[in-house]
N, C-alpha and C positions, 0 to 999 in steps of 0.2 A: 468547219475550217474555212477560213476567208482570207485570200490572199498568202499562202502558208503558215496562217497561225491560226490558235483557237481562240477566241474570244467568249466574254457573256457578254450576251446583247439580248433588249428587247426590243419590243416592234412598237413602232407608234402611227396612225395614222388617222389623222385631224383634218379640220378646216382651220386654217388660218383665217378667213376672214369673210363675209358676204356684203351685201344689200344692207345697208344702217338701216335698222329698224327703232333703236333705242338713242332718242335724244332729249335732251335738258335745254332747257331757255332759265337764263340769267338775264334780267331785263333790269330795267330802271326805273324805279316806280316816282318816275318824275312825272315833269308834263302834265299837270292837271287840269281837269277839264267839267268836274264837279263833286260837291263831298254832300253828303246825310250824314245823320246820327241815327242809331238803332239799340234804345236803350242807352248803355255804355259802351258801346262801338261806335267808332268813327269811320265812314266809308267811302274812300277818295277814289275818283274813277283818273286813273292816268295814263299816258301812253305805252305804259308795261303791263298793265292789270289793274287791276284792282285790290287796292290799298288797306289794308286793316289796321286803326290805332285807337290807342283809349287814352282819356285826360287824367295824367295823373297830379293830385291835389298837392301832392308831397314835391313836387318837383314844379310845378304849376304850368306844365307845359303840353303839348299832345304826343304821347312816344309812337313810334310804328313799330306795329308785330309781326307783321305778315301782310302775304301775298298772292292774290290769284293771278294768274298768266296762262299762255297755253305755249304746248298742252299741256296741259291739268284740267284745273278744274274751268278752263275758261274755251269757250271755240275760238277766242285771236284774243289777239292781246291789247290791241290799242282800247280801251276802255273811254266811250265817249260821255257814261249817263249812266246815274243808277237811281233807283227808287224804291220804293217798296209803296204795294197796294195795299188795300183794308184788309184783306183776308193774309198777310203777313208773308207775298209771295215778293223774292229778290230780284228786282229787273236791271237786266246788266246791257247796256246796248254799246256794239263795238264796231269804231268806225272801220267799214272793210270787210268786218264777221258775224253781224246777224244782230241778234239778240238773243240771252241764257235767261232763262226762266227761273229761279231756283225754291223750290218749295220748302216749305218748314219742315218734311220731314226729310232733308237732304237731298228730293231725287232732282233731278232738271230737266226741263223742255228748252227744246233752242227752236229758233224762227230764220230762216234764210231764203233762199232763192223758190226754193221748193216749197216754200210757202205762200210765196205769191209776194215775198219783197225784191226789190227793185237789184240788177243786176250787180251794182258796183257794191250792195254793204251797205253805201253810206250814211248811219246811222248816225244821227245828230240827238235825239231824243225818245223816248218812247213813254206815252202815260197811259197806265189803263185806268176806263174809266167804264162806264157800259159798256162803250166800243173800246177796240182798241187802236189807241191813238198812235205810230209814227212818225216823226219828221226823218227824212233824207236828202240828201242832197241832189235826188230825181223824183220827188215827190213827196203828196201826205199821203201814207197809206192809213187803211183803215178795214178793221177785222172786228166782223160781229161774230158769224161762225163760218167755218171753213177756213177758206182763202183771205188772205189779204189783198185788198182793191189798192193801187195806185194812182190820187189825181193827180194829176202836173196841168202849168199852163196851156196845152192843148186840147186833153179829154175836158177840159173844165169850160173853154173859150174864151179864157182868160179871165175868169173868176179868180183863180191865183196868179197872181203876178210873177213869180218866178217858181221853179224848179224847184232851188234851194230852200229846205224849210226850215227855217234855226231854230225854232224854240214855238212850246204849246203851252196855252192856256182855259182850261174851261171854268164854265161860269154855269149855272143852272137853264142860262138860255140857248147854250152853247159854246160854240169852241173859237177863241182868236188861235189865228195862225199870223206867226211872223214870218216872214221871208226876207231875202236879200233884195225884197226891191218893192218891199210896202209891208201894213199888216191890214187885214182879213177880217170876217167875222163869219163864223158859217153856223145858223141857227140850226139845236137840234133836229128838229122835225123835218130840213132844207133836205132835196135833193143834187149831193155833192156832184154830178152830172151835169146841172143848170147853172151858166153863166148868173140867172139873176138870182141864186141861192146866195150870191158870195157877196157881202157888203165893204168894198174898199174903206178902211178906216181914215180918219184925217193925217195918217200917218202914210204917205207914198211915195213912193220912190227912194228910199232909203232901206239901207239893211239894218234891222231889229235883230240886236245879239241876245237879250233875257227880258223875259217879264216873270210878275209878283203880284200878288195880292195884298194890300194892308185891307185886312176887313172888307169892306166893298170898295173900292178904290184898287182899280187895276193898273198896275206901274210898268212902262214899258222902255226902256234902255235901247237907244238908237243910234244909229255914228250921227244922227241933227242934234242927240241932245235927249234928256230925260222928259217921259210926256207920263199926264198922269187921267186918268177917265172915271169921274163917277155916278152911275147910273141913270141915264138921261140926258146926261150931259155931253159935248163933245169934248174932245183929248184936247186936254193942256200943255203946254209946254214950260216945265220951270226953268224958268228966266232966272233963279235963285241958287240954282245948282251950279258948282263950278265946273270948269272946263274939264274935260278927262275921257280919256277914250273906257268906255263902260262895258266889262265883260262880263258882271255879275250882279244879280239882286238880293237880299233876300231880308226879310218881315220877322220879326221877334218879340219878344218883350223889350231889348235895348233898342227896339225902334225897327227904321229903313234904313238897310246899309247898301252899300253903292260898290262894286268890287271895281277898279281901274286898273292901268300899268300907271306901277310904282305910286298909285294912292287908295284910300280910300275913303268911302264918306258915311256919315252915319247922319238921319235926319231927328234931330232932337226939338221938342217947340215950336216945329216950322222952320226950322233951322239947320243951316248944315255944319259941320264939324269934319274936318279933317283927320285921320291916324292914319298914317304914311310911315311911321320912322319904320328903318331894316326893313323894308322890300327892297328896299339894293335893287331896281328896274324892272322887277317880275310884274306879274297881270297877277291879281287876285280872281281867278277865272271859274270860281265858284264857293260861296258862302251858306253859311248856316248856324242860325241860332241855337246855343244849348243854355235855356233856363236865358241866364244875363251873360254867359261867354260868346263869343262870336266866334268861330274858327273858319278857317279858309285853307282854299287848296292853289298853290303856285303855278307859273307858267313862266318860262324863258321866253319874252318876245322874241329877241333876239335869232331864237334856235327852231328849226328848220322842223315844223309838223309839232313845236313845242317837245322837244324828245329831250332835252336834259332841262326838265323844270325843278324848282326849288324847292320840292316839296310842302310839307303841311305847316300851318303857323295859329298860333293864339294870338288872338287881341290882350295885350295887359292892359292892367288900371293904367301904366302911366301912360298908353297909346301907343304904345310900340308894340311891333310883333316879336315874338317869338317864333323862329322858323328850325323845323326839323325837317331833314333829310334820311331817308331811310340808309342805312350802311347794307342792306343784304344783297345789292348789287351792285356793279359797276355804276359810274359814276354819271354816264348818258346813255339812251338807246342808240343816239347817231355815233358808232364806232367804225376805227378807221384801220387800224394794223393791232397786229397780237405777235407776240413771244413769249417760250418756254425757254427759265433759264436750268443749271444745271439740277438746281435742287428742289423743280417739280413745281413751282411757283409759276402762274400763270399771267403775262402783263396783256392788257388791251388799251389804246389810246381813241382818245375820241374825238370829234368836230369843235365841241364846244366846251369838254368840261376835264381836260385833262387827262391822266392816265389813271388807271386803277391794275392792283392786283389779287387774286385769289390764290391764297393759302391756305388748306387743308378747309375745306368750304366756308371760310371766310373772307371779306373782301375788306380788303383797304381804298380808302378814294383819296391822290396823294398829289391832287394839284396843289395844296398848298406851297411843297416844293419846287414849283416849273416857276420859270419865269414869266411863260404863258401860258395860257390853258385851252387856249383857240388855235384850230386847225393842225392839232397834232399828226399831222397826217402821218408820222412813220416812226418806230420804235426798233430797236435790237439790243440781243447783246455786247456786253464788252466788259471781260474781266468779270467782280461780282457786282456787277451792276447793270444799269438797263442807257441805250441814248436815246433818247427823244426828240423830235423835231418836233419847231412850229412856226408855221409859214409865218416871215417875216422878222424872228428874234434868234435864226440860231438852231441851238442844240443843247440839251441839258443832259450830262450824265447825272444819273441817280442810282449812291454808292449803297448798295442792299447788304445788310449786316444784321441777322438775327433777327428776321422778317420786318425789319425797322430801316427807313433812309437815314444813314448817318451823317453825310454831307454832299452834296453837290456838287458842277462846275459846271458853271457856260462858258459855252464856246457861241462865236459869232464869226462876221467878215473881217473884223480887226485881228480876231484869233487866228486867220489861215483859209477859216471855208470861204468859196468862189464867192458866194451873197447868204443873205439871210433865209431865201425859201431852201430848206431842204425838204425834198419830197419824196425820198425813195433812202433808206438806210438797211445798211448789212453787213456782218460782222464776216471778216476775209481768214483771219485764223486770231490768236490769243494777243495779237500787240495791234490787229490794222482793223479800222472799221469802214468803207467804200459808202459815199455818200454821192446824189444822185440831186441836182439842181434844177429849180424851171425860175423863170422871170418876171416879173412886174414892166422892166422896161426892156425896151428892146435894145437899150445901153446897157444893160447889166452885164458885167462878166456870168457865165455858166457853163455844166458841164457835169461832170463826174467830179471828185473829191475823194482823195484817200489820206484817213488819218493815221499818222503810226506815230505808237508810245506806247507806255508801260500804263495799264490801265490803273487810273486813278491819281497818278503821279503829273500833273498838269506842265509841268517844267519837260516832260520826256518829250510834248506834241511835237511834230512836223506834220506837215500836209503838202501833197503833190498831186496836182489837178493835168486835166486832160481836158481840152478844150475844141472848139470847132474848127482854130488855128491847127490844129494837132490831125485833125481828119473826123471826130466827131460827125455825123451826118446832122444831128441839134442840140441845140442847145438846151434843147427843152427835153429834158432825162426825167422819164415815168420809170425805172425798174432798176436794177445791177445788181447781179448775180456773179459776185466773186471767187476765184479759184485759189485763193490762199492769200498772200499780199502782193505777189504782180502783178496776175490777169484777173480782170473782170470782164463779164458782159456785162454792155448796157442798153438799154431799150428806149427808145429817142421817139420822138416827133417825127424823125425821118427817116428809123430806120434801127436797124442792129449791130450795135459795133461790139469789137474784141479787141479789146484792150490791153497793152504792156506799157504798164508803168516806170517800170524800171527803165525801159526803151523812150518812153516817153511819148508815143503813138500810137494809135489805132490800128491791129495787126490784118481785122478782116470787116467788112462792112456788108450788111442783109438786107435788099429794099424788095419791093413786091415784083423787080425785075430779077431776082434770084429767085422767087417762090413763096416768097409772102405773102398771104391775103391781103395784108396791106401793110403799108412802108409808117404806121403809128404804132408802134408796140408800147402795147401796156403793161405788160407782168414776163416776166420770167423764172422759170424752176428748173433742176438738172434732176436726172434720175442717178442709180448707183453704174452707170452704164454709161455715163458720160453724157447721154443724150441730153441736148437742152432744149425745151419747151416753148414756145414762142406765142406768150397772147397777141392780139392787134384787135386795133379799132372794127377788122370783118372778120375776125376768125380766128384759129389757131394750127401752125405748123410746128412740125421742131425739126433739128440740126444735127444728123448723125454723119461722122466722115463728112464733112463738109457738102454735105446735099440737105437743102431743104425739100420735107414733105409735106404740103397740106391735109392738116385732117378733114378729112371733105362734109362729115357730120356736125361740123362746127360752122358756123355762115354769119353768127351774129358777133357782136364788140366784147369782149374777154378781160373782163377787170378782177383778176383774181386766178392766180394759179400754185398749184403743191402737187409735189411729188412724195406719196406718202410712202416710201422707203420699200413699198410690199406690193409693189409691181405696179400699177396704177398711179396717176395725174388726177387731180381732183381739178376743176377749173367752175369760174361763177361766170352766167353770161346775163341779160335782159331776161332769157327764158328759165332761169334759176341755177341751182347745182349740179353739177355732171359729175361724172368719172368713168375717164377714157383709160382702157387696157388696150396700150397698142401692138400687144402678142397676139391678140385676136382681134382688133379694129372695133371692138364691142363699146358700147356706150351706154349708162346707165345714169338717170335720170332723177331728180327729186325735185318734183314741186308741190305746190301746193294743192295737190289735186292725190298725189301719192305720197306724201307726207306730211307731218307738222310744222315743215318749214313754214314761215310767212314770206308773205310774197315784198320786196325789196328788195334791195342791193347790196346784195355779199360784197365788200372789198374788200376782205385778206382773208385766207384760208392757212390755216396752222396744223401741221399734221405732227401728234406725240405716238409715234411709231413705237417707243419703248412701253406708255405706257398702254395705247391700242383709243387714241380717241384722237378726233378732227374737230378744231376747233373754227368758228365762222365769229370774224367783223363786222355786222351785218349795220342797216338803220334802223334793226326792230331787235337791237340789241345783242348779246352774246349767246350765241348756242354752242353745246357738245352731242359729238356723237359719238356711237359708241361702235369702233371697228373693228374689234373683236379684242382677243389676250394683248395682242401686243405684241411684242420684241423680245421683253426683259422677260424673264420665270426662273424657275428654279432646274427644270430642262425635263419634270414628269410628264408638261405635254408640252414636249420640243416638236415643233414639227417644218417640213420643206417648204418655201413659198417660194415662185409659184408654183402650184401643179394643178396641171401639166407644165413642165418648164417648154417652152421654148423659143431656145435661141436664133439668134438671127434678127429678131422681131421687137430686139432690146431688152431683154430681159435677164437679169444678172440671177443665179443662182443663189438663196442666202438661207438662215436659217434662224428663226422665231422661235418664242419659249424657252432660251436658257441665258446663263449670266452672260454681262459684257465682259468676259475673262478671255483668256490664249486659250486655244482649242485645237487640236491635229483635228483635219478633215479627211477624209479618204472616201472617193466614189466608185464603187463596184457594180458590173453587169450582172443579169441575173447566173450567173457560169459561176460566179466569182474571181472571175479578173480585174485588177488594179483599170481604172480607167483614170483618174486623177487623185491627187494628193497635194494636202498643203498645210500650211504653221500660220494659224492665224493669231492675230498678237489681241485683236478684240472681236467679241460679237458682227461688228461692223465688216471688221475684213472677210469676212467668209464670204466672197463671192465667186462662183462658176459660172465663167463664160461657154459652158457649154464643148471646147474643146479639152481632147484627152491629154494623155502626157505625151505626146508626140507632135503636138500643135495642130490634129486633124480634127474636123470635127465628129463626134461624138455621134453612132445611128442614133435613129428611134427605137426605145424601146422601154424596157422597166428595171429602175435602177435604182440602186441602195446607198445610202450618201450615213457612212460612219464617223460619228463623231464621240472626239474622247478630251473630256475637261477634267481637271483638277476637280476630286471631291465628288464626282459623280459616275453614277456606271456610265459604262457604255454602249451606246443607243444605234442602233441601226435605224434608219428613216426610207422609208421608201415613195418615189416619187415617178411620175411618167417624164421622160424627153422625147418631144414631139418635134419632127423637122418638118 
């Protein structure tokens, strides 16, 4: 008997959640940085992994299959180099993570620190050859057995001219090395130790980005110009080759080809020939003969470590390329914001390459609808569709209808918004969406922006802004975190304001003279408790009862915060991923030393509470993790979060694993006396603040939280309240 009556109840008692241990990388298998043929595969090394595609004759084009990434089957992802030895072993070199070994019967060896390579990763190349050849950007190393030796221009006394080693070449006599500041010659039998081991070639002072072989004639690609050496002879320079910055070589039966941005060359009779058409601006940043096909791997100059490059392409007969883009990721690895709309569809926007979304592990890449596709920096929802920013043009709604964009609409400064940069967007309830402005000129109108209309209906818009005139601390708005369609906060250059639109002013303002690490706040998130979270440029505090408190475990610049609905703030800093529980001041940590994260810059953090996974914006692409069940179930394993509950410390009482329907709650002492009760209309509203029905609060102790839905029995849940 409970409470005077009998009930059937059973008992449940779960984890709601731990330590991500279980995550996914969606990468971008752009960016390329060089391709092989192996048989009938094609194998592109890009800044997502590495690339799998084969030429189909029927189509005449190179399709993409797949992909290596990490983790999986790769230790990092950025993929610098790959090759294959004579004994038919797969060398995968990754700027940042080592190098993968991978043998013909499946297993792998990998090479890193602990092998004796150079602290940063940075692998530029690796050839094996008797020795083993690496280039890095702190050295050539080199591995007979054992260890790997590292020379740079100090161990060497300046036998190598620089650090950065680009690209290798051996010959029977031995090995050129290019560098960023000349190229080399190191005879096999030299001692790599001795200054006069090292022969300066007539090529110095210049960076060599590729060399090639045609037969005996060794071809070397320089930012002076194409040089060419054959045996005995000192290096030529062709006078005959046109202008073009040169990122690729390579030798074939169709000749010497020449890889450039936005051209190419092929050397025919002594002779150059041009086929440029459809690179649309990319670098051909690694080639390769198949038979008389020529195929090539893309690069975005334009884009930032080459992270949204254009994928793979064929030379046709009439000299045009053919370019394919893989669809099984997002559409860049440089991504900048993410949203979940209601129907599980997952949107990320990127720096360079638009938006993309995944549906049921498919992904759409859907800039062809933006107006821009640069510097997306912020996305949300609104009604059944998604808005977009892009610094400089505005805002695009993109109306989602049966996993399909159906139509469009920009909005600009002509439309209402303060200017064209919107840099921070968020949806305030179903008609208003809170938009967040920074500047180009210091004339610029800025500030906050709020839209209100009938989603999709372009004739409903109004917009009412809040300005510096109005009490703003800046103009320059990084964050806003809305409370319905009045108030919002927003998080400034100068500071933290609270905002009444209605009122038409700034109701309360936060600088690092209230308690802030610092008066720049970059992010903002609220918990189910009201408390809001406060990134800045040194730290992070938040705002409960109008007292700010510094988390003192936090000291560095905070570009990323979520409140993931199940008692913890997830927050990204310089030193990686966190997640702060501030019921216990606990702090839990992921980097790249205790996870598969990559080491970069999370900017948005996306928490699917219902369906129990965190999603990351990161520059090394989209990751998920895996937070446990979730929210949403069926209610067989419903269980209490947090527990221990305790209040005081900001932590709302809620309850995980059953539908989002009305639910009676009722919590009982272990006596069985009524301690609370209540009529929750959704999943959502079940929260306990910890006080009984009398407004007192609630001892410590062990307490049973009854809950009774539609359609399901009735569940007793047991959980501790800690004061």
């Amino acid at each position: 008997m409970v409470g005077g009556k009998i009930v059937s109840v059973f008992f449940v008692i779960a984890v709601l959640f731990g330590r991500i241990t279980e995550w996914e990388h969606f990468p971008h298998y752009g960016g390329g940085n060089g391709i092989i043929t192996s048989g009938e595969v094609v194998l592109a090394a890009t800044s997502g992994g590495l690339l799998f595609s084969h030429y189909s004759a029927e189509e005449n084009t190179l399709v993409p299959d797949s992909g290596w990434t990490s983790p999986g089957r790769l230790s990092y992802d950025r993929v610098s180099d790959v090759t294959r030895d004579d004994s038919g072993n797969l060398w995968v070199s990754m700027n940042g993570g080592g190098i993968d070994v991978f043998l013909p019967d499946g297993s792998k060896t990998s090479f890193n620190q602990i092998d004796g390579l150079p602290l940063n990763l940075g692998i530029n190349q690796t050839m094996p050859d008797s020795f083993i050849y690496v280039a890095t950007t702190q050295g050539l190393c080199i591995k007979e057995v054992g260890f790997f030796e590292t020379f740079n221009a100090l161990s060497t006394g300046g036998g190598l001219p620089s650090d950065n080693i680009t690209c290798l070449s051996a010959s029977d006599s031995g090995l050129y090395v290019g560098t960023t500041a000349g190229l080399v010659f190191l005879p096999r039998s030299a001692d790599p130790h001795q200054e006069s081991s090292w022969t300066l070639q007539d090529i110095d002072a210049v960076s060599v980005a590729a060399m090639e072989w045609q037969n005996d004639t060794l071809w070397a690609a320089t930012a002076a110009g194409l040089f060419s050496k054959v045996p005995g002879q000192p290096w030529v320079r062709d006078d005959l080759f046109p202008s073009g910055n040169i990122s690729s070589l390579a030798w074939g039966s169709g000749g010497l080809a020449a890889g450039c941005t936005n051209q190419c060359f092929i050397l025919h009779d002594g002779e150059w020939h041009q086929y440029s058409s459809n690179l649309n601006g990319n670098a051909l940043t690694g080639l390769v003969w198949e038979g008389n096909r020529l195929y090539g791997v893309l690069a975005n100059t334009y884009a930032d470590n080459r992270l949204s490059g254009a994928g793979i392409a064929l030379l046709l007969e009439d000299g045009s390329w053919r370019r394919n883009l893989p669809d099984f990721g997002p559409a860049s690895n440089d991504l900048r914001d993410c949203t979940i709309l209601p129907d599980g569809s997952v949107w990320v926007s990127s720096n360079r390459a638009g938006v993309s979304v995944l549906t049921d592990q498919q992904w759409q890449q859907l800039g062809q609808f933006m107006t821009d596709i640069n510097q997306n920096f912020a996305i949300c929802p609104s009604g059944e569709g998604v808005f977009v920013s892009s610094i400089g043009h505005g805002v695009d709604w993109l109306s989602w209808q049966n996993e399909t964009i159906d139509r469009t609409i920009h909005l600009n400064s002509s439309d209402g918004l303060l200017n064209n940069r919107v840099f921070c967007a968020e949806q305030g309830d179903e008609t208003t969406v809170w938009f967040g402005h920074r500047t180009l000129e210091e004339t610029e109108p800025s500030g906050v922006c709020r839209l209100k209309w009938a989603p999709g209906d372009s004739s409903s818009i109004s917009f009412t802004d809040i300005t510096g005139a109005d009490g703003l601390p800046s103009k320059e708005v990084n964050a806003v975190l809305p409370e319905g369609d009045r108030y919002c906060w927003a998080g400034t250059d100068g500071g933290l304001a609270y905002i009444d639109i209605y009122m038409q002013t700034v109701r309360e303002t936060y600088t690092v003279q209230d308690g802030l690490p610092s008066s720049l706040v970059t992010s903002l998130a609220q918990d189910r408790s009201g408390t809001v979270y406060i990134g800045t440029a040194s730290g992070l505090a938040y705002l409960s009862d109008g007292t700010v408190t510094e988390v003192e475990q936090i000291t560095t610049g905070v570009t990323a915060l979520e409140c993931d609905g199940l008692g913890s703030v997830w927050l990204s800093t310089g030193e990686g991923l966190k997640r702060y529980f501030r019921a216990t001041g606990t702090l839990e940590e992921y980097t790249t030393f205790n996870s598969p994260l990559a080491e970069g810059t999370i900017y948005d953090i996306t928490a699917d509470s219902n369906r129990g996974y965190l999603w990351l914006a990161t520059d090394h692409g989209f990751w998920r993790g895996r937070l446990g069940e979730g929210l949403t179930g069926d209610g067989s394993s419903a269980v209490v979060y947090p527990d221990p509950f305790i209040p005081g410390r900001g932590d709302i009482l809620g309850v995980a694993g059953i539908p989002d329907t009305a639910a009676e709650v009722s919590v009982f002492d272990v006596a069985g006396n009524l301690v609370w009760r209540f009529s929750s209309s959704s999943r959502e509203d079940i929260a306990w603040d910890g006080l009984n029905t009398q407004g007192h609060p609630a001892a410590s102790g062990v307490y049973f939280l009854q809950l009774e839905q539609a359609g399901l029995e009735s569940a007793l849940l047991k959980f501790a309240l800690v004061r």
